[in-house]
C-alpha positions, 0 to 999 in steps of 0.5 A: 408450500413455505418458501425455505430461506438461504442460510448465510455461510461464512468464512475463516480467512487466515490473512497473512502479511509478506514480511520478516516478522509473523504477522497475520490476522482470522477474519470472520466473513460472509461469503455473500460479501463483496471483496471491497468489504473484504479490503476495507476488513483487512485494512482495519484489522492491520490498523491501516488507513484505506486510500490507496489502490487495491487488487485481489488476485486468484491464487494457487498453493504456490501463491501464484497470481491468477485472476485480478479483482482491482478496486479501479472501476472496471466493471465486468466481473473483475470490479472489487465492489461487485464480485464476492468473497465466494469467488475467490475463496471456494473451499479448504483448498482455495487460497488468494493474494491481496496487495495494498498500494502499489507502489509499496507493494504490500503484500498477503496472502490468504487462506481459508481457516473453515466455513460455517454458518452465519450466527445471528445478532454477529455482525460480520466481518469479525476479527477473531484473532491477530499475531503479531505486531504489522510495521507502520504503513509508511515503513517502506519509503526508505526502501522506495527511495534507495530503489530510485537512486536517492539516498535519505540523509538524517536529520543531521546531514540535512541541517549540517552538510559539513562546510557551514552550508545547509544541505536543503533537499539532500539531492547532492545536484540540487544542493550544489547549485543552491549553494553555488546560487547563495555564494553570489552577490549580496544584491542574489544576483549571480555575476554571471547574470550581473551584466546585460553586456553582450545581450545585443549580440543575441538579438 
């Protein structure tokens, strides 16, 4: 009796970035593939360079975060390099989050499009189609910054800070005890640190 050979199906993924502009991306994969094949797809198809952390996360129609599938090495069956896209994305209904770099929190949200059969001679995964033009990768560090309490000065303000001194890091503290530092003797000592006078008394 000829053994009978497992017909490879694939999936539609509607991947779609959480941004103000509509911007998303069809990807074309087997479901046999891992989620580490996936995340790299998703990254070439956004133009985005790989080397950041990476999760997964099992999901709901009200995009609500389930289950996480980390690119950390974790083992078990919570590890991006061995769990497949079949288990996260099961039927019509499925739906999945993947957030890229987790300080810049990107965000996308995933949907099944449809299923089928795999063609041969296509190699897979398989972008089918893009809207939308994604921000560069890097466009949130304005947002970073302000959310730790620093403000990003422009070119202008680094290299003019108004009084004929040039502001070296924009942090107002630091900047103040640089100049206060380049306002001392022409020898770069301050005239507090002039003198060993006194250095007795603190022996």
């Amino acid at each position: 009796m000829a053994s009978e050979m497992k017909e490879s199906k694939t999936a539609k993924l509607r991947v779609i970035l959480d941004t103000e502009q509509d911007v998303y991306r069809d990807i074309e994969i087997s479901i046999d593939s891992t989620l580490l094949h996936f995340h790299n797809a998703i990254l070439d198809a956004f133009g985005w360079a790989p080397g950041e952390m990476a999760s997964f996360f099992e999901s709901d129609e009200n995009w609500d975060k389930g289950k996480e599938y980390s690119l950390m090495d974790i083992g078990g069956d919570a590890d991006m390099t061995v769990v497949k896209v079949e288990a996260i994305i099961q039927d019509t209904d499925s739906r999945a989050v993947y957030v890229y770099d987790f300080l810049r929190m990107w965000c996308f949200f995933i949907e099944p499009v449809s299923f089928g059969e795999a063609e041969p001679n296509i190699a897979y995964p398989q972008l089918c189609f893009e809207h939308g033009t994604p921000p560069s990768f890097d466009s949130k560090d304005g947002d970073l910054a302000e959310g730790m309490g620093f403000e990003m000065p422009d070119e202008e303000e680094l290299n003019d800070s108004g009084d004929g001194k040039p502001e070296r890091t924009g942090d107002p503290e630091i900047d103040a005890y640089l100049d206060d530092q380049e306002g001392g003797d022409d020898d770069g000592w301050r005239e507090d640190h002039a003198s060993l006078d006194g250095l007795d008394e603190l022996m």
